[in-house]
C-alpha positions in Angstrom: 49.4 -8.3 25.9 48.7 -9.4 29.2 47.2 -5.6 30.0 44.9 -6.6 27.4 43.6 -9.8 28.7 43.4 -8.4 32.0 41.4 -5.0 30.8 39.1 -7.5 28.8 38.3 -9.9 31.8 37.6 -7.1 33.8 35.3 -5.6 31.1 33.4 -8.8 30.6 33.0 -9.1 34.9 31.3 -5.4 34.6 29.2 -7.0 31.6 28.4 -10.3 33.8 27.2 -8.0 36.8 25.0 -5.6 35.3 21.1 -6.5 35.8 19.1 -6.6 32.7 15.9 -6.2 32.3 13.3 -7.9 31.1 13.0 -6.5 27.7 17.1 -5.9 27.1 16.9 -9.9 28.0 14.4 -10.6 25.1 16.0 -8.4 23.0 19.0 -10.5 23.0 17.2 -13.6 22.1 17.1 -14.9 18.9 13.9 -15.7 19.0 11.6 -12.6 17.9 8.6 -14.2 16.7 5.7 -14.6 19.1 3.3 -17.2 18.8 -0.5 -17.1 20.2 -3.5 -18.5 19.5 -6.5 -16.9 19.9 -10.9 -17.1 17.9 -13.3 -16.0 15.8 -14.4 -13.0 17.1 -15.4 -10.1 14.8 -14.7 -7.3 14.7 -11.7 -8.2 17.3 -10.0 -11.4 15.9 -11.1 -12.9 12.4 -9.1 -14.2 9.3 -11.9 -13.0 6.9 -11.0 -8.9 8.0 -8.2 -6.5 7.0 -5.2 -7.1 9.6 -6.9 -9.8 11.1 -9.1 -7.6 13.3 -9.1 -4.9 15.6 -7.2 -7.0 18.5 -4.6 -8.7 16.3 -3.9 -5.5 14.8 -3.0 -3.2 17.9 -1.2 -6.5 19.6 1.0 -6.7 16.2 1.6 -3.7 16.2 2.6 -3.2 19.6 4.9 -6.1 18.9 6.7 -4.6 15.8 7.4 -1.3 18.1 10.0 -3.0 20.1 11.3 -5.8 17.2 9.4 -8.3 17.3 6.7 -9.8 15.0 3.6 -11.6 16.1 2.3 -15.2 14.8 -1.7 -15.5 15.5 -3.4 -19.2 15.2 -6.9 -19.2 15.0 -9.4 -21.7 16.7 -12.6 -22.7 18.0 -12.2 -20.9 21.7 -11.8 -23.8 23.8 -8.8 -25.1 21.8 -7.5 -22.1 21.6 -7.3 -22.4 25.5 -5.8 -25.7 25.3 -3.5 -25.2 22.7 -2.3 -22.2 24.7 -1.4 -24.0 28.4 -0.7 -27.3 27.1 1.5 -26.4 23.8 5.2 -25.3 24.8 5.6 -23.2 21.6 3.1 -21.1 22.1 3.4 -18.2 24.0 -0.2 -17.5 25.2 -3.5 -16.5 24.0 -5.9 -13.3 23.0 -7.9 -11.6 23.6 -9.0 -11.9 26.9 -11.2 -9.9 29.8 -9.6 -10.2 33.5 -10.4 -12.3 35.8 -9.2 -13.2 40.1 -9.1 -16.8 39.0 -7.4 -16.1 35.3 -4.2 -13.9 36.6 -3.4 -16.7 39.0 -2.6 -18.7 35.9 -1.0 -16.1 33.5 0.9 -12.8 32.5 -1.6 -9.7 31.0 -0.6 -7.8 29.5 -1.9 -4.5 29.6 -5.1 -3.2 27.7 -5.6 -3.4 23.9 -8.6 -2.1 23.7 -11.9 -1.8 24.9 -15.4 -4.0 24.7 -18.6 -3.0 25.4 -20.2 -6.2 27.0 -24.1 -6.1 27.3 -26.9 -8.7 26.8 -29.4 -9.0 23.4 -32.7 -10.1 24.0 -35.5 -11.2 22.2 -39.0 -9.2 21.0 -41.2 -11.4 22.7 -38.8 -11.8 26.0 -39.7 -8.7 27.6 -36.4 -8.3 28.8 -35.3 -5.1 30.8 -33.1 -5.0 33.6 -31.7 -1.9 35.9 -29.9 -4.2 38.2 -28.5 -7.4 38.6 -30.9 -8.5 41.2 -33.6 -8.1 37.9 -31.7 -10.7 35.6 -32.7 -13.9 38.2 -36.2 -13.5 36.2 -34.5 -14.4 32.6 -33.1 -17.4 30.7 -29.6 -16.4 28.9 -27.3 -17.3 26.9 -23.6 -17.9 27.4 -20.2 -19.2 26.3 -18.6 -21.9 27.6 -14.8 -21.1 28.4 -15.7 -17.2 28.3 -15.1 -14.4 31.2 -18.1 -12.4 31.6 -18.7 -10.4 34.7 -17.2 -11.1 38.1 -20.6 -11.1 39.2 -22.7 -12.5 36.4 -20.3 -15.9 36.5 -20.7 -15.8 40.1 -24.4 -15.5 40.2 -24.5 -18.0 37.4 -22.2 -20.6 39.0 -24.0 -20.5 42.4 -27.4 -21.1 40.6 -29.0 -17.8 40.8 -28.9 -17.5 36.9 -30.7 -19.8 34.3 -27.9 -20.1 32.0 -27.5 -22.5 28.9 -24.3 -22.6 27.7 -23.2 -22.5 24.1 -20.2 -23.1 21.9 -20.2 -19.7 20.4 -22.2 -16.0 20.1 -23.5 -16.9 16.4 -25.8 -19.8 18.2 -26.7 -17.7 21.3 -28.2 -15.0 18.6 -29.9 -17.9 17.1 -31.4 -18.5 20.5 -32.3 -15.6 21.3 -34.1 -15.2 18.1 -36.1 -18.6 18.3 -37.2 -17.3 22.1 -35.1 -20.6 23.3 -33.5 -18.0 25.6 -34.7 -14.5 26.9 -31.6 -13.0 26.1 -27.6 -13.6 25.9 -24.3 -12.0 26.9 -22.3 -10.4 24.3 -19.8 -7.6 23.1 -22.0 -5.1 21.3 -19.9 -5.4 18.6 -19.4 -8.9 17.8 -22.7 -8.7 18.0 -23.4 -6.0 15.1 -20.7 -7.9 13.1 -22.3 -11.1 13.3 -26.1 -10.0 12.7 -25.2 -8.6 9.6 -24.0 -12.2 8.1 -26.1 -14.0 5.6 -26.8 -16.7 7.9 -27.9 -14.3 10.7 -30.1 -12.2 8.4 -33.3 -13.7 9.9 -32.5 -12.3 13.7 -32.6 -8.3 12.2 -35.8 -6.9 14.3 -36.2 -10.4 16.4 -33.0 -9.6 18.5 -31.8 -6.0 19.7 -28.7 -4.6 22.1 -29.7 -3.6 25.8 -29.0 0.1 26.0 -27.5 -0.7 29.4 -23.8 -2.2 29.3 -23.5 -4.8 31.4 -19.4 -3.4 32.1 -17.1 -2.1 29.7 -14.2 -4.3 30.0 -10.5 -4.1 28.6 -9.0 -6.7 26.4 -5.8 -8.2 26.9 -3.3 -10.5 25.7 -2.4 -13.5 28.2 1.1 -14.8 28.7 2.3 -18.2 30.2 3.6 -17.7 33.2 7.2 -18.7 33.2 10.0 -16.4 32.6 10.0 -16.2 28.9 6.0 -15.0 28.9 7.0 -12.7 31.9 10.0 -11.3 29.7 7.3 -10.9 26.6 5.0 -9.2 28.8 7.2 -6.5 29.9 8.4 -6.0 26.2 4.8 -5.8 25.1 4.1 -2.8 27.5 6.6 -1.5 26.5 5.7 -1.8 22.5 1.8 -1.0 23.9 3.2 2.9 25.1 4.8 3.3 21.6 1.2 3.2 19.9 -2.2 5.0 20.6 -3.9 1.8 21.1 -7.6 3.7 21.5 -7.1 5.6 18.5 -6.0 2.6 16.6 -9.1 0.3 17.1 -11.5 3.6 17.1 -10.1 4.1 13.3 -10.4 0.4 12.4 -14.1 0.3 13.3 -14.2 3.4 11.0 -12.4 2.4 8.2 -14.0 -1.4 8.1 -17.5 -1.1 9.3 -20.0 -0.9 6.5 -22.2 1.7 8.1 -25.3 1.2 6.1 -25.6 -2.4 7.4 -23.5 -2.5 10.7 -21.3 -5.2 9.5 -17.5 -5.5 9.0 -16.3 -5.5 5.3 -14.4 -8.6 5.0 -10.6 -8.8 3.6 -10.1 -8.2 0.3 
């Protein structure tokens, strides 16, 4: 008998002394649903398409690849943000492009996907730009709260850019469309998505794409950055190499986009 308690003290010292990682360390929490807020923004994040969008649909799956099951809140952007640093139970937010200033306060994950970001402009605007040095000659559009380019914000925040800031892309179409602005920064495809609602009907051949991306950025979710979102970002990764995350958004924009008028068919 007391071979036995010996041989299982020992075992439970070996046990005690072995490292686990990040991931093994999750695993054995008991906790396995992820919480993170995140916006309206077709054809990436939306409650009115299939899976809730592109975004939400490679991150949940990802997710379900190493056990775990994802928990998306939707809300205007900048209380998404908020809700995200400020609210304990939540685990961070998506989707997001990278930034110097942003990886100081979180975890990324790596990339979900991919979004064309670009600038529409206005009929009247004659808007045209080859590089960046041309844009100081336009008014534009932008989000509040949202990452463009490193050098766009830059320019913008030193004063170099005329730049009115809005609370969303639906408005900065409107914008651009009533020549308040010359032209706005967008995704291309939020932008197609969003042109092709009722509401927006009136901007089709007042407001175009730029045929010149502005930077093809990656999207990604953002973790807080303590050790359980560090833990959650290493098990995401992990789920992330598990899928075909490029083929999986390619094949949503197939299956959801209504080709005829550009727009994403909604949930049934």
């Amino acid at each position: 008998m007391q071979r036995l308690v010996l041989l299982m003290i020992v075992l439970l010292l070996v046990l005690l002394s072995c490292p686990m990682s990040p991931v093994s360390v999750l695993a054995a929490d008991a906790s396995r649903t992820v919480i993170m807020t995140t916006l309206e923004w077709p054809p990436y994040t939306s409650r009115s398409l299939p899976g809730q969008g592109a975004s939400v649909l490679v991150a949940q799956a990802a997710f379900k690849a190493v056990g775990y099951t994802l928990e998306v809140h939707f809300y205007p952007w900048n209380r998404a943000l908020l809700t995200a640093r400020e609210n304990l139970e939540v685990d961070g937010y998506f989707p997001e492009y990278k930034s110097v200033e942003l990886e100081r306060k979180y975890f990324f994950s790596d990339s979900i996907g991919s979004s064309p970001l670009g600038f529409i402009f206005g009929q009247n605007s004659g808007f045209h730009w080859e590089k960046m040095a041309d844009l100081k000659a336009y008014s534009f559009g932008a989000i509040l709260g949202y990452v463009n380019t490193e050098e766009f914000d830059g320019m913008a925040a030193k004063g170099d850019l005329r730049v009115r800031y809005a609370i969303d892309d639906a408005t900065n179409i409107r914008l651009v469309a009533l020549d308040r602005v010359d032209a706005a920064v967008i995704d291309r495809h939020v932008f197609r998505c969003l042109q092709g609602r009722p509401e927006l009907e009136f901007t089709r051949g007042k407001v175009n794409f730029h045929p010149q991306v502005l930077e093809m950025k990656s999207l990604h979710l953002c973790f807080r950055k303590d050790d359980r979102g560090e833990q959650l970002k290493a098990l995401f990764n992990e789920g992330l190499k598990r899928i075909d995350v490029e083929t999986l958004q390619r094949k949503y924009f197939e299956s959801n986009m209504d080709t005829s008028s550009r727009t994403m068919l909604p949930s049934p």
